[in-house]
LUMPA-737460 format. One record per residue: residue number from 1; x, y, z of N, C-alpha, C in turn. Coordinates in steps of 0.001 Angstrom, whole numbers, plus 500000, padded with zeros to 6 digits. Atoms other than C-alpha are relative to their C-alpha. Example, Ala and Ser with C-alpha at 12.3 -4.5 7.8 and 13.67 -1.06 7.14 Angstrom:
REM residues 2
+-----+--------+--------+--------+--------+--------+--------+--------+--------+--------+
|  nr |   n.xx |   n.yy |   n.zz |  ca.xx |  ca.yy |  ca.zz |   c.xx |   c.yy |   c.zz |
+-----+--------+--------+--------+--------+--------+--------+--------+--------+--------+
|   1 | 500890 | 498810 | 500000 | 512300 | 495500 | 507800 | 500900 | 501200 | 500000 |
|   2 | 499180 | 498810 | 499940 | 513670 | 498940 | 507140 | 499230 | 501090 | 500730 |
+-----+--------+--------+--------+--------+--------+--------+--------+--------+--------+
//
This chain:
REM residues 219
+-----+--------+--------+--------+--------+--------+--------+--------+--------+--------+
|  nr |   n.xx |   n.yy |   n.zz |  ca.xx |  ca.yy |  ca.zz |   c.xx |   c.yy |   c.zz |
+-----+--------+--------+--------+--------+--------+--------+--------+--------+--------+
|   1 | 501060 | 501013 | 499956 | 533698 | 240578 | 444470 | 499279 | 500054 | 501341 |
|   2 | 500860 | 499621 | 499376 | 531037 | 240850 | 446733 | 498837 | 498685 | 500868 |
|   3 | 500730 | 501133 | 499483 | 528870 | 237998 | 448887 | 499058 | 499470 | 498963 |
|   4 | 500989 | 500302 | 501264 | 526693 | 237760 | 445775 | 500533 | 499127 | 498949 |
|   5 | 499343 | 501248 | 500937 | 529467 | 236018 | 443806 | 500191 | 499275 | 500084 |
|   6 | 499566 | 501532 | 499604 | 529841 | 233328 | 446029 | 499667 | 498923 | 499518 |
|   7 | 501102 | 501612 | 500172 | 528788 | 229962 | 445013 | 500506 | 499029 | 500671 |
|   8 | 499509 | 501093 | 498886 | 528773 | 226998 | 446896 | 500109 | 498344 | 498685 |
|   9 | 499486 | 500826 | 501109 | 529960 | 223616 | 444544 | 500042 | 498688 | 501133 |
|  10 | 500021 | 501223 | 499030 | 528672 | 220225 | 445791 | 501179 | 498884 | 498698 |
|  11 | 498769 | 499972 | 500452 | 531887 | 218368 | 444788 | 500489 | 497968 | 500261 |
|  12 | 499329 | 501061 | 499675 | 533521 | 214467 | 444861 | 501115 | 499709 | 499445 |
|  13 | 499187 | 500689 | 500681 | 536742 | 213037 | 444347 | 500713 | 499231 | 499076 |
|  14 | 500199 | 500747 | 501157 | 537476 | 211252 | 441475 | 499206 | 500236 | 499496 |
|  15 | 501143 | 499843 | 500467 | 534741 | 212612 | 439628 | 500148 | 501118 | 499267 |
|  16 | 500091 | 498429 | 501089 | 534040 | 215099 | 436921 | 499987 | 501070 | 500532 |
|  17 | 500057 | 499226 | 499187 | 533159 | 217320 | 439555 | 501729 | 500529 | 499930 |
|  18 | 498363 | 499442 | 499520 | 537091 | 217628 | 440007 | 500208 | 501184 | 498924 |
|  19 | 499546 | 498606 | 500831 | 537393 | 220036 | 436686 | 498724 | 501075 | 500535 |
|  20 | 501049 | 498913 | 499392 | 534502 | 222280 | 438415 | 500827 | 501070 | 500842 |
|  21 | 499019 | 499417 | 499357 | 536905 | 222855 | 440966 | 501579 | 500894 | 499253 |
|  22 | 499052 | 499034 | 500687 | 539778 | 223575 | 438629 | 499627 | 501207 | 499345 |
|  23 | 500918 | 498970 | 500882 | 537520 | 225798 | 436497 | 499924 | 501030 | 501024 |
|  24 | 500687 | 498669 | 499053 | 536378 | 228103 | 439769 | 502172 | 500158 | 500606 |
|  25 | 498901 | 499344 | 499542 | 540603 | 227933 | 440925 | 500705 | 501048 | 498870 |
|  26 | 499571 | 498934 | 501154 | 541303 | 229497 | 437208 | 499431 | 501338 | 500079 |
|  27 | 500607 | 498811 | 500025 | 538534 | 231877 | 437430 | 499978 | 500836 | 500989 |
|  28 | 499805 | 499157 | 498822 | 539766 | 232975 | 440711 | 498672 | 500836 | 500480 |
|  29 | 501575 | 499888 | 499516 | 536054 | 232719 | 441942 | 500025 | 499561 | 501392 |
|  30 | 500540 | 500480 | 499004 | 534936 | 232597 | 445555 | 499077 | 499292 | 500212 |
|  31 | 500937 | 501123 | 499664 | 533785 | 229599 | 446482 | 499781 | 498982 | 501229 |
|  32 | 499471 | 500930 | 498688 | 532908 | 226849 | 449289 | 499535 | 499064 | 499139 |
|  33 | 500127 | 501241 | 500388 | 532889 | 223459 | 448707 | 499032 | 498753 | 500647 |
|  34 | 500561 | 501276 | 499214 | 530292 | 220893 | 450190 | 501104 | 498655 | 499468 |
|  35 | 499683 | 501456 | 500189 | 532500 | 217517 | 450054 | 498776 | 499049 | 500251 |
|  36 | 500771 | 501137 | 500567 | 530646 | 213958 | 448778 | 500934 | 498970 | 500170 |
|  37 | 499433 | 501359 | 500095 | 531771 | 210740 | 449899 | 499340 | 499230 | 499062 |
|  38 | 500733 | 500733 | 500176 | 530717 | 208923 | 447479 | 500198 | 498284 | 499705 |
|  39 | 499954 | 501223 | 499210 | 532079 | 205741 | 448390 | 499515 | 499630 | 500655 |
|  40 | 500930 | 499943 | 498688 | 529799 | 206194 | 451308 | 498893 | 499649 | 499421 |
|  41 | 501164 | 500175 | 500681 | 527216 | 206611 | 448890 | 499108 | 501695 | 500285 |
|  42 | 500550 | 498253 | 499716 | 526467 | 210423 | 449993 | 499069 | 500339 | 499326 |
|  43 | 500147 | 499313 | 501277 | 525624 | 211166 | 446561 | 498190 | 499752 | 499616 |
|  44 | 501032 | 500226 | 500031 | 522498 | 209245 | 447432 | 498809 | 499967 | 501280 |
|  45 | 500656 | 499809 | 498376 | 521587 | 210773 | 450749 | 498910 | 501414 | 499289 |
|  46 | 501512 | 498610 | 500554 | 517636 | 213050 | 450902 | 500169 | 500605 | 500030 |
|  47 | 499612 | 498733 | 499902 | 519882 | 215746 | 451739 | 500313 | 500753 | 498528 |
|  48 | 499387 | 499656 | 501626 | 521817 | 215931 | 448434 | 498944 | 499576 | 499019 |
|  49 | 500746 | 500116 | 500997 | 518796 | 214562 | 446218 | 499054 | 500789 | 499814 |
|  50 | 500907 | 499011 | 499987 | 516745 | 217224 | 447354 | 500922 | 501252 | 499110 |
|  51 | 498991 | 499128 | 500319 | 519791 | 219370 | 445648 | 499567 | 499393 | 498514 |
|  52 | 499946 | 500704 | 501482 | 520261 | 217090 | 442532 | 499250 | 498527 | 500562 |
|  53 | 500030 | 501628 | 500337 | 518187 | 214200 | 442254 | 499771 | 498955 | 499074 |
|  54 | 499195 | 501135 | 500895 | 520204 | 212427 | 439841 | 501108 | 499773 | 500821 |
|  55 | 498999 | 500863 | 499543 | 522394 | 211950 | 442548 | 501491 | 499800 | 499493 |
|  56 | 498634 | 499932 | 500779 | 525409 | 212862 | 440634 | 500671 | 501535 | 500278 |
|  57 | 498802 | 498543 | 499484 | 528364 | 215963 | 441253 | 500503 | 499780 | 497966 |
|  58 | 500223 | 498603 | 499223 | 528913 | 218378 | 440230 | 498453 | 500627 | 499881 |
|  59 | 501297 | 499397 | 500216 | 525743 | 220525 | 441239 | 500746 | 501099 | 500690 |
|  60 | 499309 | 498764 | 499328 | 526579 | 224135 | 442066 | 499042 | 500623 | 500698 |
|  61 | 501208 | 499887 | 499724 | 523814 | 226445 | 444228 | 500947 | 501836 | 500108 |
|  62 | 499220 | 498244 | 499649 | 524353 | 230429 | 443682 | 498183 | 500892 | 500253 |
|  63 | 501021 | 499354 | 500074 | 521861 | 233159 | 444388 | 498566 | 499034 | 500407 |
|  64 | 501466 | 501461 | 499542 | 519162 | 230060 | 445755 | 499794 | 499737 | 499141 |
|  65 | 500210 | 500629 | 501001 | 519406 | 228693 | 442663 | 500256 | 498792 | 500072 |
|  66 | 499342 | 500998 | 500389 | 520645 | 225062 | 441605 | 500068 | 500096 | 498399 |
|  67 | 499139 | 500070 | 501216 | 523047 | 224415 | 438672 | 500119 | 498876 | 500159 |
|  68 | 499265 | 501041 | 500403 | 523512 | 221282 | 437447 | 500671 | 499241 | 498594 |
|  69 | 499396 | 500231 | 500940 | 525010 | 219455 | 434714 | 501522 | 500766 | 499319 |
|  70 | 498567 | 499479 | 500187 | 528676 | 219670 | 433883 | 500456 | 501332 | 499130 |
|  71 | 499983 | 498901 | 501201 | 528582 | 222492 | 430606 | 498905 | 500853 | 500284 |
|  72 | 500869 | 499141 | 499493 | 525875 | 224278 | 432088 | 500720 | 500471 | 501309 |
|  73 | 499145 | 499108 | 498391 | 527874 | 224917 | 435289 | 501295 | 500778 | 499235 |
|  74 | 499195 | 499562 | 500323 | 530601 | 225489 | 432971 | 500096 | 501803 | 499645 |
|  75 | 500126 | 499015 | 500408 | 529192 | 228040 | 431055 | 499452 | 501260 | 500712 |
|  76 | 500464 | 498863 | 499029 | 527626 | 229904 | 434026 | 500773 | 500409 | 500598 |
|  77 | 499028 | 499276 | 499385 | 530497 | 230239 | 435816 | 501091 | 501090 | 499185 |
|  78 | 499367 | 499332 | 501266 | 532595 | 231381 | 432800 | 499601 | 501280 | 500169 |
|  79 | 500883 | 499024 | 500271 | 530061 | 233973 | 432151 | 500166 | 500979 | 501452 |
|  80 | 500206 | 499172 | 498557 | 529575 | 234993 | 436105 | 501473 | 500804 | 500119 |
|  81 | 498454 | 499624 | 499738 | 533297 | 235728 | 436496 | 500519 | 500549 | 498928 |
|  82 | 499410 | 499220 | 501227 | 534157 | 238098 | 432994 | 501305 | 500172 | 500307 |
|  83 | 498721 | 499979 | 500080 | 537149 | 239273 | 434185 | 501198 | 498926 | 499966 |
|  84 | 498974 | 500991 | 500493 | 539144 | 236186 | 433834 | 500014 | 499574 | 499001 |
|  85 | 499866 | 500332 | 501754 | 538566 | 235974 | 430230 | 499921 | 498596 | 499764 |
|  86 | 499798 | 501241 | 500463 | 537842 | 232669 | 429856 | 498595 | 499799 | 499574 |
|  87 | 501192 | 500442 | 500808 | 534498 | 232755 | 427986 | 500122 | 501303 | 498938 |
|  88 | 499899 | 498625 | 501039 | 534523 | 235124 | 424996 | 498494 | 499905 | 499743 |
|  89 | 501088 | 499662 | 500014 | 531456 | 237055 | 425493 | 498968 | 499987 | 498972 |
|  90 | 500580 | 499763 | 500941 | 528596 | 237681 | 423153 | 500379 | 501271 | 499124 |
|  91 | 499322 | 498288 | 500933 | 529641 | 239855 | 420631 | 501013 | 499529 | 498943 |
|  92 | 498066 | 501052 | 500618 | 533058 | 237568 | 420164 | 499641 | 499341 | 498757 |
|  93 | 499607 | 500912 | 501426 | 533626 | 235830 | 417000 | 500146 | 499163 | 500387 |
|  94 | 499473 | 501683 | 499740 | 534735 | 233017 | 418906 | 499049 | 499730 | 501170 |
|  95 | 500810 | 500553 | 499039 | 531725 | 233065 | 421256 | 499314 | 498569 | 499281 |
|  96 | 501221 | 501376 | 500978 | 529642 | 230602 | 418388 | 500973 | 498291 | 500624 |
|  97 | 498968 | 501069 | 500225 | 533057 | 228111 | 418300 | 500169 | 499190 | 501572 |
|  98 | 500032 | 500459 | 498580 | 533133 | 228137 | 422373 | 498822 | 499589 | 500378 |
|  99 | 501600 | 500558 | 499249 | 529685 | 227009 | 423029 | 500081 | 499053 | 498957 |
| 100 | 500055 | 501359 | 500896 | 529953 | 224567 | 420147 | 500907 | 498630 | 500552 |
| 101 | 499121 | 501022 | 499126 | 532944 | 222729 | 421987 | 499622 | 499501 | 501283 |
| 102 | 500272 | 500407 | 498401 | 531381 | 222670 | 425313 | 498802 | 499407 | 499371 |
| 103 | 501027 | 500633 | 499990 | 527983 | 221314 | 423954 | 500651 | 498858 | 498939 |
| 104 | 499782 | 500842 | 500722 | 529899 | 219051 | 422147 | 500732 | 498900 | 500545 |
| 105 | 499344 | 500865 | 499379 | 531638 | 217403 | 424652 | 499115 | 499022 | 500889 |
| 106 | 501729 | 500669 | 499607 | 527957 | 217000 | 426343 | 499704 | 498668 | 499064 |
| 107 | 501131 | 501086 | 500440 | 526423 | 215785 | 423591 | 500205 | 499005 | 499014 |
| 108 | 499075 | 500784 | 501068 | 528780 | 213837 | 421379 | 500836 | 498896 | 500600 |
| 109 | 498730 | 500494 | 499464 | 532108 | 213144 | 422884 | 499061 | 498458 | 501669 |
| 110 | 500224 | 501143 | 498657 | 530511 | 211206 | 426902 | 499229 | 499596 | 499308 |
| 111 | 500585 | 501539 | 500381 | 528029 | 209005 | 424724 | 500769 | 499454 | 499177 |
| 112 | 499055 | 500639 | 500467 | 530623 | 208012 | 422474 | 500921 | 499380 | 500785 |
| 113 | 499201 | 500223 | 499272 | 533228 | 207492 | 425258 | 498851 | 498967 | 500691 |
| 114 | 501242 | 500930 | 499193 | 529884 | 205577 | 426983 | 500043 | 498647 | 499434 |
| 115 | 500006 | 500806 | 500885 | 529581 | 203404 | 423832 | 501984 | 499172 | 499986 |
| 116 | 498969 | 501021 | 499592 | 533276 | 202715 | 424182 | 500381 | 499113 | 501039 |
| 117 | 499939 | 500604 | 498940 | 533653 | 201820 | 427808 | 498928 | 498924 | 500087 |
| 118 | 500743 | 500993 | 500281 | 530675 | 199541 | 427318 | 499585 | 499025 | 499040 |
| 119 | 500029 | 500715 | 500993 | 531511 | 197876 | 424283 | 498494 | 499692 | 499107 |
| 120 | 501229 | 500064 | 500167 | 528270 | 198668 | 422961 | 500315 | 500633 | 498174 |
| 121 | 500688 | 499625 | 501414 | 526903 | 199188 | 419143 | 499608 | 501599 | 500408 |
| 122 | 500824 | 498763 | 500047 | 526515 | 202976 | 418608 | 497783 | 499800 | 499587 |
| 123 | 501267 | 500226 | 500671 | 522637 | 203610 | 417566 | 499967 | 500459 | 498313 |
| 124 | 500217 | 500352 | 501537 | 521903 | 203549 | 413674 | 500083 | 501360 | 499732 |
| 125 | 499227 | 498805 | 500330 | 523579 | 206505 | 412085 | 498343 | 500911 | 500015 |
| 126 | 500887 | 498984 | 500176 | 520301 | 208084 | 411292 | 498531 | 500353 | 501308 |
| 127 | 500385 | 499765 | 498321 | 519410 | 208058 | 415297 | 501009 | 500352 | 500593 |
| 128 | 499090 | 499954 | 499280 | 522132 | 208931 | 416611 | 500572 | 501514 | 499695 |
| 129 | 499476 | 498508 | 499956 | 523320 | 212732 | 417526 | 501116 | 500169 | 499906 |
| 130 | 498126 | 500085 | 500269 | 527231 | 211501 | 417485 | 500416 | 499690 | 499139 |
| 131 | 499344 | 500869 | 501195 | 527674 | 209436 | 414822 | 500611 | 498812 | 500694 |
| 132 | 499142 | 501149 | 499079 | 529951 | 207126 | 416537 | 501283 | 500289 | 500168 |
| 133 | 498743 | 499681 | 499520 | 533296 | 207075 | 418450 | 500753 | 500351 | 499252 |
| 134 | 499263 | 500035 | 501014 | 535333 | 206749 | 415411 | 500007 | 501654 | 499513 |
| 135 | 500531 | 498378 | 500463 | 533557 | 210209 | 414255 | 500546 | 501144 | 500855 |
| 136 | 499749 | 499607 | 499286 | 533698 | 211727 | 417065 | 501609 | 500258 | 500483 |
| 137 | 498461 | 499939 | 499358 | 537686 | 211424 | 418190 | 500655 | 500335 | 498591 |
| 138 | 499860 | 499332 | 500709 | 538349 | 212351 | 414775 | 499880 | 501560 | 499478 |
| 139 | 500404 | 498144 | 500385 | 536560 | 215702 | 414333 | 500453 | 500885 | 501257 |
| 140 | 499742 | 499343 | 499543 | 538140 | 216192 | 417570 | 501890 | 500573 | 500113 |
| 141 | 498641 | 500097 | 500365 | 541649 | 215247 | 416667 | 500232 | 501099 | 499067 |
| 142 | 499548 | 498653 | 501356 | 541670 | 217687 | 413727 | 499736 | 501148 | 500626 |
| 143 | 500369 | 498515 | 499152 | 540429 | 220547 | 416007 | 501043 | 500394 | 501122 |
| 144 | 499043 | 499367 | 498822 | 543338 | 220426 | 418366 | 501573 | 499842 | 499170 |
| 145 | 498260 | 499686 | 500622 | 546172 | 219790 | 415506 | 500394 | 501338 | 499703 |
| 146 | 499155 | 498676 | 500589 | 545731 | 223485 | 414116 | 500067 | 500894 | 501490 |
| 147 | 499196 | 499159 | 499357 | 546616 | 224842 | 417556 | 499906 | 499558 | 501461 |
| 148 | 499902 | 500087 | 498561 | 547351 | 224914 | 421229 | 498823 | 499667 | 500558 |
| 149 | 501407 | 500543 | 499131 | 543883 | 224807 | 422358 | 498805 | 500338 | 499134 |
| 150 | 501019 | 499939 | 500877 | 540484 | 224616 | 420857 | 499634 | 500933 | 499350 |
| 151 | 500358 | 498468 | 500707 | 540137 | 228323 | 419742 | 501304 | 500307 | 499596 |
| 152 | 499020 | 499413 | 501200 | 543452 | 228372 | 417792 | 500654 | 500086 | 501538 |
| 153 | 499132 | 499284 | 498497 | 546197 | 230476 | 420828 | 498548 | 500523 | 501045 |
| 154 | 501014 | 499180 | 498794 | 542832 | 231432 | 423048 | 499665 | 499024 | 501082 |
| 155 | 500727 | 501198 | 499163 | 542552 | 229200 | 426032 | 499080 | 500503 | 501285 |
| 156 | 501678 | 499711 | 499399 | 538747 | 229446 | 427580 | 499745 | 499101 | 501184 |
| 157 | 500629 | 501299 | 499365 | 537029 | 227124 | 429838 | 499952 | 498832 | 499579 |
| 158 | 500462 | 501028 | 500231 | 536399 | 224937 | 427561 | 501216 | 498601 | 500047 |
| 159 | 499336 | 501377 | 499944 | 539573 | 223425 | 427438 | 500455 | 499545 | 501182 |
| 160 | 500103 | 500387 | 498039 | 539753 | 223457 | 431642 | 498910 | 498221 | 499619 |
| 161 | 500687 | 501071 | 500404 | 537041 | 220585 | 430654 | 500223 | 498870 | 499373 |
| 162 | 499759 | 500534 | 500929 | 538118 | 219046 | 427715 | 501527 | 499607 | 500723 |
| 163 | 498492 | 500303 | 500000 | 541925 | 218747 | 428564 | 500183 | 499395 | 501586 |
| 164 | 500200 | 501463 | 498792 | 540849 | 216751 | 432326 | 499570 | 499131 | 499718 |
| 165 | 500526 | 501225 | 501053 | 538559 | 214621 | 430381 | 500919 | 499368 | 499602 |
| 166 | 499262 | 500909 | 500805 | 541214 | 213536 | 427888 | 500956 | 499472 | 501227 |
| 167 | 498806 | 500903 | 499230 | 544114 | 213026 | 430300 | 499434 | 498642 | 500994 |
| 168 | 500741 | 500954 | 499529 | 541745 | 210838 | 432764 | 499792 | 498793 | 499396 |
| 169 | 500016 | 501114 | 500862 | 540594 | 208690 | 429856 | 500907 | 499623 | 499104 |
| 170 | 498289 | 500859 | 500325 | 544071 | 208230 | 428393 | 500361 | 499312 | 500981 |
| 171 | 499457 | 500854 | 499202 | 544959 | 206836 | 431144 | 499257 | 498623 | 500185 |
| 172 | 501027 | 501006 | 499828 | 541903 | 204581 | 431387 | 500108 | 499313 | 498333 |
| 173 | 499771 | 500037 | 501531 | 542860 | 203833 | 427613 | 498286 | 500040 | 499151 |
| 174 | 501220 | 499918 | 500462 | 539397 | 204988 | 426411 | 500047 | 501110 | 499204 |
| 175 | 500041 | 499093 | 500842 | 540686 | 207571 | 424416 | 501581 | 500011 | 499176 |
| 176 | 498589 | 500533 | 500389 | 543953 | 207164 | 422182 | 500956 | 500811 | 500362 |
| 177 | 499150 | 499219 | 500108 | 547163 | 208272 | 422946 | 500568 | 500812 | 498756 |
| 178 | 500217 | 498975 | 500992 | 547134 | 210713 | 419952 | 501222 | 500694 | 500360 |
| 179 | 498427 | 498414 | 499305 | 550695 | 213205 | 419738 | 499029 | 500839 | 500259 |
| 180 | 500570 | 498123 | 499873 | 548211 | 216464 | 419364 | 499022 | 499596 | 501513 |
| 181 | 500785 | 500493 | 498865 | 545720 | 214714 | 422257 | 500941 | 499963 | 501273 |
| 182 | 498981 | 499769 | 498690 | 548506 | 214036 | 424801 | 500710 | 501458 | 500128 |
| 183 | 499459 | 498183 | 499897 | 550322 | 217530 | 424181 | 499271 | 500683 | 500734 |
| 184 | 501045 | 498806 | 499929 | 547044 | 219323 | 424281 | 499530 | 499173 | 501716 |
| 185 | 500835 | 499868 | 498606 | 545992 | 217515 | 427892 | 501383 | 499842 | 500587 |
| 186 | 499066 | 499591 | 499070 | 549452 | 217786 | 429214 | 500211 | 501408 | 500054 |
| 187 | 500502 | 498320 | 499383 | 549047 | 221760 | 428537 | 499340 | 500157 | 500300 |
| 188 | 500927 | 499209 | 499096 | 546302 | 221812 | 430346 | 500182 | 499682 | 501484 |
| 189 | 499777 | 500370 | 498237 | 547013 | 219693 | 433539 | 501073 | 500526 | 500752 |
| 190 | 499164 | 499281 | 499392 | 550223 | 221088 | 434056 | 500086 | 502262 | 500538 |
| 191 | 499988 | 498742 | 499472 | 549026 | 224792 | 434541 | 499711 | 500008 | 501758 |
| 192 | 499073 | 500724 | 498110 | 550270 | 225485 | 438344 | 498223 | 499850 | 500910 |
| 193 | 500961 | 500430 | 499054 | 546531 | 225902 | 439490 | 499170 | 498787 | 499866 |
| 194 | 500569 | 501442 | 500439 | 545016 | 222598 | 437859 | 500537 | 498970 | 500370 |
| 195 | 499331 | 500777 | 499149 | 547862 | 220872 | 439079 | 499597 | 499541 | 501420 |
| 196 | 499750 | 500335 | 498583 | 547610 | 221496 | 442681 | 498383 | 499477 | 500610 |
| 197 | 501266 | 500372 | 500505 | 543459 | 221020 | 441993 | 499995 | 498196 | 500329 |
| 198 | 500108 | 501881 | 500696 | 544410 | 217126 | 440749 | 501228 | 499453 | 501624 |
| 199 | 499286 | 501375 | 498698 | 547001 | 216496 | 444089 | 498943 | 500403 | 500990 |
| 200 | 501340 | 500053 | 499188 | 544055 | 217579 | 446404 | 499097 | 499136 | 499969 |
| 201 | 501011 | 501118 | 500660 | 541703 | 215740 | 444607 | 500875 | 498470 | 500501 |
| 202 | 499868 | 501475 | 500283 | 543682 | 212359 | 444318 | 500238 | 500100 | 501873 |
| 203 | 500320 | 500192 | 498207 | 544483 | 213347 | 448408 | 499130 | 499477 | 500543 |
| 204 | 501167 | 499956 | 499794 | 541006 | 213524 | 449185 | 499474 | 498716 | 499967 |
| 205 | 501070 | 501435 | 499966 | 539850 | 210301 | 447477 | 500753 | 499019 | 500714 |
| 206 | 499321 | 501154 | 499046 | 542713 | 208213 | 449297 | 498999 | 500290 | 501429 |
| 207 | 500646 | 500288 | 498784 | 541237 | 209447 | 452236 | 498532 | 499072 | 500268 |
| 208 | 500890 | 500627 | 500397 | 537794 | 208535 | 451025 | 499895 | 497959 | 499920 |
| 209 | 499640 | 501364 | 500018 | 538681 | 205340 | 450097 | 500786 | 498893 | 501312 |
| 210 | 499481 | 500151 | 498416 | 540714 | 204699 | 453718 | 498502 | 499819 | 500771 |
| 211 | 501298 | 500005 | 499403 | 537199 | 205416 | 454948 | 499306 | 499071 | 499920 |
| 212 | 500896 | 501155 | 500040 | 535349 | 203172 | 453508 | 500911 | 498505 | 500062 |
| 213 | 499284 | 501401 | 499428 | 537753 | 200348 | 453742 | 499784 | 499458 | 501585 |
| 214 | 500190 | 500191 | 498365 | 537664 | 200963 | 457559 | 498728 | 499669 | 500358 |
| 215 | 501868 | 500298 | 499351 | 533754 | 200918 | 457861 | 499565 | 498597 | 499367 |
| 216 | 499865 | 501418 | 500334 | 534099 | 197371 | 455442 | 500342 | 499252 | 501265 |
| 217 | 499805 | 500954 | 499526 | 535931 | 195719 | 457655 | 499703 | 500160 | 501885 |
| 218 | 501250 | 500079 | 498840 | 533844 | 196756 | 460960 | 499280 | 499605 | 499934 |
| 219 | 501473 | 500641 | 500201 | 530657 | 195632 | 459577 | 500305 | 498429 | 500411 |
+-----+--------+--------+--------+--------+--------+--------+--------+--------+--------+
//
């Protein structure tokens, strides 16, 4: 790998951003990390909005580009990095099935999970691109009973994504404790580099959070 593969990954604690990071320690990708307080509120400094301004992580920047949005970084990095097999190329049989799961977690699964955490009315079945929660955690429940991970025995990126998601919002009870749902995001968090990913991370935001406590009670 070569200075050309580098990418740089603007990044926060507690935050979706965190499977970005696991995703580039799987794909054994060179990378640096800008850190985001965003307890501080970083996330909404002219530096970083000139980057992303939506003001939200993860945003990645390769080649003087910007990347943003979570399944779009996914799938670029996937792609950039072949040799770690974790995107089945064009060509694959199971390329259609892997881009269907990652745009499905986009564009289905977080407004459903939205609609739950906000106790909100889906929109009227024949507006609505999800259907509703109910739909949704169903068609995904049946997709992880017939096997280990979303492509049957093939585990991709997508479930680096999918299998931080679920465990996060199990815990937040916004997604059910399901047998095939807990299985399937305890095989993913426990692989040894996602692990050590999630004690960094939860490191990180204590510190974060130390921080801003301290600058509270100065003011």
């Amino acid at each position: 790998m070569g200075d050309s593969d580098r990418v740089t990954l603007y990044y926060a604690p507690h935050s979706r951003s965190m499977s970005t990071v696991a995703l580039l320690e799987e794909l054994g990708a060179p990378y640096d990390v800008h850190i985001l307080n965003i307890k501080a509120g970083e996330q909404r400094a002219s530096s970083y909005l000139a980057i992303n301004p939506m003001g939200k992580v993860p945003a990645l920047t390769h080649l003087g580009q910007v990347i943003t949005e979570q399944v779009a970084i996914y799938i670029y990095l996937a792609d950039l990095f072949p040799a770690a097999k974790l995107a089945p190329p064009i060509g694959d049989p199971l390329r259609g099935p892997y881009l269907r799961w990652l745009a499905f977690y986009g564009a289905c699964f977080e407004p459903a999970i939205a609609d739950k955490a906000m106790k909100r009315e889906p929109p009227p079945r024949s507006q609505s691109g999800y259907a509703d929660y109910d739909t949704v955690m169903k068609v995904l429940s049946q997709q992880l009973a017939t096997g280990p991970y979303l492509l049957g025995d093939r585990f991709t990126a997508a479930d680096i994504l999918w299998g931080l998601a679920l465990s996060w919002l199990m815990g937040w009870q916004l997604v059910p404790s399901l047998p095939e749902l807990t299985a399937y995001a305890k095989r993913i968090v426990e692989r040894p580099a996602i692990a050590r990913v999630r004690a960094r991370d939860t490191a990180l935001a204590a510190e974060h959070e130390k921080a801003a406590a301290g600058k509270s009670a100065a003011q």
